[in-house]
N, CA, C and O atoms as a GROMACS GRO file, in nm:
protein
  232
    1UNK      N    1  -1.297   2.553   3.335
    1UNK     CA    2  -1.215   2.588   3.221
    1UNK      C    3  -1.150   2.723   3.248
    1UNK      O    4  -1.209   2.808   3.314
    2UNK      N    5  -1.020   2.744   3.194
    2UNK     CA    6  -0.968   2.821   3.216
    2UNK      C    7  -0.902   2.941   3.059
    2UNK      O    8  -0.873   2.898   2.947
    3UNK      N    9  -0.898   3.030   3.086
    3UNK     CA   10  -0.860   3.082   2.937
    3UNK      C   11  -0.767   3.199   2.970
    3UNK      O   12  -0.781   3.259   3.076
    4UNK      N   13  -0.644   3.241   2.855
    4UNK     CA   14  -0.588   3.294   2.880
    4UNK      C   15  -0.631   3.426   2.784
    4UNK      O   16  -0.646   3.389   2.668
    5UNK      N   17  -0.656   3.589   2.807
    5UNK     CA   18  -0.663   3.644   2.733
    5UNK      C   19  -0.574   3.752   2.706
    5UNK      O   20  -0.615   3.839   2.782
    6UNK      N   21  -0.494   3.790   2.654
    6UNK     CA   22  -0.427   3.931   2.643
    6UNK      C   23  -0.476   4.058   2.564
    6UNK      O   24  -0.508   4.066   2.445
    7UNK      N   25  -0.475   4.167   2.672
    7UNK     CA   26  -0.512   4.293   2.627
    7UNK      C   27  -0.438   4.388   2.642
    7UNK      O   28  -0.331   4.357   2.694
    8UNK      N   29  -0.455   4.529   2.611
    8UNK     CA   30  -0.338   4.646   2.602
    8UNK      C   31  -0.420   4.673   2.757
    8UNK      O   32  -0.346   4.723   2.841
    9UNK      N   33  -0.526   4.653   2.790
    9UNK     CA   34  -0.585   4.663   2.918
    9UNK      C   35  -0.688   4.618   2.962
    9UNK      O   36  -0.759   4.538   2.902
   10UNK      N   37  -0.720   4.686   3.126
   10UNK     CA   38  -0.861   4.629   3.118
   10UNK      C   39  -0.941   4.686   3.062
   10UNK      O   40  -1.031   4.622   3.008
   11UNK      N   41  -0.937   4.801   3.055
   11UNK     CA   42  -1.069   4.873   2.958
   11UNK      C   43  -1.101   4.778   2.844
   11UNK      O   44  -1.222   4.760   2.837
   12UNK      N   45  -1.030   4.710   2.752
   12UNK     CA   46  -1.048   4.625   2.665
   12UNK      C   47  -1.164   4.514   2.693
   12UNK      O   48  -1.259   4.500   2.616
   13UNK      N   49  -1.143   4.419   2.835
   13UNK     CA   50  -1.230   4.345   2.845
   13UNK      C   51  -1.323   4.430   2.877
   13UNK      O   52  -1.438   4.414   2.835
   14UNK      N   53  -1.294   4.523   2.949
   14UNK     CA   54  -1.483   4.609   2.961
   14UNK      C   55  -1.556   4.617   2.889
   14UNK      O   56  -1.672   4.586   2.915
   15UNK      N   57  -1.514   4.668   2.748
   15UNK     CA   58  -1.577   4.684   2.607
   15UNK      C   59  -1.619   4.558   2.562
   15UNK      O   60  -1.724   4.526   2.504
   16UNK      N   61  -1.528   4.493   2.594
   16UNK     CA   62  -1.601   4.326   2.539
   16UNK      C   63  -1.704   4.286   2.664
   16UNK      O   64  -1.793   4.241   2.592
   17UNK      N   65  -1.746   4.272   2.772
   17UNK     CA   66  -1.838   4.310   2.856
   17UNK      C   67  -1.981   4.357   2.818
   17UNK      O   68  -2.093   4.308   2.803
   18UNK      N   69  -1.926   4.468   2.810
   18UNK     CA   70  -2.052   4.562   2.768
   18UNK      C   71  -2.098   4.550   2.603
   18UNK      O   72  -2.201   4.597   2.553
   19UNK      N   73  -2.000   4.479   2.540
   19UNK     CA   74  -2.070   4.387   2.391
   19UNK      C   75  -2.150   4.306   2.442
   19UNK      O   76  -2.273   4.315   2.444
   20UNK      N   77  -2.065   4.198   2.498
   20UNK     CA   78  -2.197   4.130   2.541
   20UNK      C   79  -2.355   4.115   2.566
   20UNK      O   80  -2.458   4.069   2.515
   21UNK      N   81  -2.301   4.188   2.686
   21UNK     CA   82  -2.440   4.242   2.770
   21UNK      C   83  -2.558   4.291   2.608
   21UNK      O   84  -2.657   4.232   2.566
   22UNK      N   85  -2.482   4.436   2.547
   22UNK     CA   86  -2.576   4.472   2.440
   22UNK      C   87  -2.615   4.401   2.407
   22UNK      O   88  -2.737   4.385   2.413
   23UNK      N   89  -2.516   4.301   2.343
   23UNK     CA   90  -2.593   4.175   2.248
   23UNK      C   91  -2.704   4.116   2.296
   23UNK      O   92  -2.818   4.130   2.250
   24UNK      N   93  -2.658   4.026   2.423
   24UNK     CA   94  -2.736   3.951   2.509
   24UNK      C   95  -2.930   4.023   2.498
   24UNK      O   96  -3.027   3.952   2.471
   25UNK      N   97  -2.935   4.177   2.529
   25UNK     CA   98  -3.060   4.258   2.474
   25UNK      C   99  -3.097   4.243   2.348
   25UNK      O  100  -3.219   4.230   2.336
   26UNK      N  101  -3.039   4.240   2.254
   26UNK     CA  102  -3.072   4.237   2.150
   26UNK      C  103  -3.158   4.109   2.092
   26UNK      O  104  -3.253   4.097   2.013
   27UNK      N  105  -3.066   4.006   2.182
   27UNK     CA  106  -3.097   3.839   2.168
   27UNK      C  107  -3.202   3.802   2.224
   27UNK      O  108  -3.285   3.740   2.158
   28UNK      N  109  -3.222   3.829   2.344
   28UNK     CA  110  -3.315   3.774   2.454
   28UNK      C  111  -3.438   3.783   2.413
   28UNK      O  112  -3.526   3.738   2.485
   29UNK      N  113  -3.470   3.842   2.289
   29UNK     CA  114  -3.631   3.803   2.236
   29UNK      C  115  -3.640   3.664   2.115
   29UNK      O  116  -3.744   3.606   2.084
   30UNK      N  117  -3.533   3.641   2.074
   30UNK     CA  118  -3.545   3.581   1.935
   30UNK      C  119  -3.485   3.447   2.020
   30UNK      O  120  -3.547   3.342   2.035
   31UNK      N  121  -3.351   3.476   2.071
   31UNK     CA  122  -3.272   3.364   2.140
   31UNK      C  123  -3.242   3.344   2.304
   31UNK      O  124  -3.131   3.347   2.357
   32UNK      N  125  -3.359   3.327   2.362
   32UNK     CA  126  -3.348   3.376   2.525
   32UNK      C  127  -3.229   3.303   2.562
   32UNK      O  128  -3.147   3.368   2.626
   33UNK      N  129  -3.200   3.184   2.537
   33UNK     CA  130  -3.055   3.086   2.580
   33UNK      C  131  -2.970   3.136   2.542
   33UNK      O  132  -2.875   3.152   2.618
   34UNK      N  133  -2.965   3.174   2.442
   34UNK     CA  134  -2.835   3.282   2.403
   34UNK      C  135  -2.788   3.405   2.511
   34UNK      O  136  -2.685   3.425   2.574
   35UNK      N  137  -2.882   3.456   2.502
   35UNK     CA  138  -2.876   3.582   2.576
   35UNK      C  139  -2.848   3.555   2.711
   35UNK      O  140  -2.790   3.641   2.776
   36UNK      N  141  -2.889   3.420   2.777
   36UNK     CA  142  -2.907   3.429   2.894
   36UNK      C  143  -2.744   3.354   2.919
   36UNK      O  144  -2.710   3.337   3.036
   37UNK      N  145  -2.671   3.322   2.832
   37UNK     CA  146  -2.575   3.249   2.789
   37UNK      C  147  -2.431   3.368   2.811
   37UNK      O  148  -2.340   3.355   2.894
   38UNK      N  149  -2.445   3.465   2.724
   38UNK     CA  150  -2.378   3.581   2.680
   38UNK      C  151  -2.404   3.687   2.846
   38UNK      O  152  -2.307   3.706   2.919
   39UNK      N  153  -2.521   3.734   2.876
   39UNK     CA  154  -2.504   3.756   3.009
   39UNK      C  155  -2.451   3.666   3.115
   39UNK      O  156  -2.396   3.724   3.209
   40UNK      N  157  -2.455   3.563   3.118
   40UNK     CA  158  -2.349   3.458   3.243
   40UNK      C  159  -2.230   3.525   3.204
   40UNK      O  160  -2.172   3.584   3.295
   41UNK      N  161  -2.176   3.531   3.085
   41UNK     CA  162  -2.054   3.515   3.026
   41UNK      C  163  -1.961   3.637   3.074
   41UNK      O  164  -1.846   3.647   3.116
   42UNK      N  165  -2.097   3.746   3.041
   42UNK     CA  166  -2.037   3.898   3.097
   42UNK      C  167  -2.044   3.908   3.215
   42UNK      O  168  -1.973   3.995   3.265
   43UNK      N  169  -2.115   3.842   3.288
   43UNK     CA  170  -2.076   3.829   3.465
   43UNK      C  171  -1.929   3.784   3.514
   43UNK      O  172  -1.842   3.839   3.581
   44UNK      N  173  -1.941   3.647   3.444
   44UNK     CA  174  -1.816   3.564   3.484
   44UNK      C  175  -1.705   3.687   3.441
   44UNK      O  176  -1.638   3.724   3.538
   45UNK      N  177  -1.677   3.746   3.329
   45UNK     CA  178  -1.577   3.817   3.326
   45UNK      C  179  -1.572   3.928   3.412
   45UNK      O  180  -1.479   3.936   3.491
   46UNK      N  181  -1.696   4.056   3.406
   46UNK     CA  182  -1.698   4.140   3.525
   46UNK      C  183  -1.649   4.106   3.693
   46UNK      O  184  -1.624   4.166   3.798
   47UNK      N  185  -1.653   3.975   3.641
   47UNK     CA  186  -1.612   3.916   3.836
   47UNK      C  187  -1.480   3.958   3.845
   47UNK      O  188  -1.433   4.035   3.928
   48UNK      N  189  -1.385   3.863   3.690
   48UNK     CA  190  -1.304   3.816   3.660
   48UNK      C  191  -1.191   3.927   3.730
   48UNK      O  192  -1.084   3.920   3.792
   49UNK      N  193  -1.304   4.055   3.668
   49UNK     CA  194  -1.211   4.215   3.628
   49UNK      C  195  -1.184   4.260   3.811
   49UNK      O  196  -1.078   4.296   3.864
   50UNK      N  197  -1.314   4.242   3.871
   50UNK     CA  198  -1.328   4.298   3.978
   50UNK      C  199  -1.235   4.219   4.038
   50UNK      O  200  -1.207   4.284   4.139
   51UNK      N  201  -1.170   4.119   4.039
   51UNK     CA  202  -1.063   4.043   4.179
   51UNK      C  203  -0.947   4.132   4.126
   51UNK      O  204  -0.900   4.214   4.205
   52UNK      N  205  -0.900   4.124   4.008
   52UNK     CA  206  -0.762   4.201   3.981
   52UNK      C  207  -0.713   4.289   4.077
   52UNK      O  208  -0.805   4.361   4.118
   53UNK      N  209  -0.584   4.318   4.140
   53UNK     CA  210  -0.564   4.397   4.177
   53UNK      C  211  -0.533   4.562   4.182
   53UNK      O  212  -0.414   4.584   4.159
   54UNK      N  213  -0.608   4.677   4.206
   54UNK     CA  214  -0.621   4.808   4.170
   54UNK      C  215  -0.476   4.829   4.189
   54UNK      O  216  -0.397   4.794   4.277
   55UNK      N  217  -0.459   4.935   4.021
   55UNK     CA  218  -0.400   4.923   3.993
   55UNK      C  219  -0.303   5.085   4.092
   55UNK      O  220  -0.366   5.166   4.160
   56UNK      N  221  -0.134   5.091   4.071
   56UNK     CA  222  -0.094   5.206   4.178
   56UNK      C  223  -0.104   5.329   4.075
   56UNK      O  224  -0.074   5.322   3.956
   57UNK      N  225  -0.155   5.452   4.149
   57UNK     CA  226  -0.104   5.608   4.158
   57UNK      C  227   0.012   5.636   4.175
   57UNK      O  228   0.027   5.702   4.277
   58UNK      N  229   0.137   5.609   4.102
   58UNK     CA  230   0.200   5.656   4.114
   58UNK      C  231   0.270   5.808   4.121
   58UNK      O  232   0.390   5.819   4.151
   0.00000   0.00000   0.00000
């Protein structure tokens, strides 16, 4: 599956990332599938972030 997201940047998905992840802690006692669900999720995107190409110094 594929998804399209628009942001003013990447910092944006970072923050949504690192929601995750928090959450995912928060979860992983009450809802371990969840959590373990929400961390895949923040991987797959951290990957997502890391192929992009760095961006120029102009």
């Amino acid at each position: 599956m594929a998804a399209v997201v628009r942001l003013e940047s990447t910092d944006d998905l970072g923050e949504i990332v690192e929601a995750l992840l928090t959450a995912a802690d928060t979860r992983g006692g009450h809802a371990p599938a969840q959590a373990a669900r929400w961390r895949t999720l923040a991987c797959d995107l951290g990957d997502a972030l890391d192929q992009l190409p760095t961006p120029r110094q102009d």
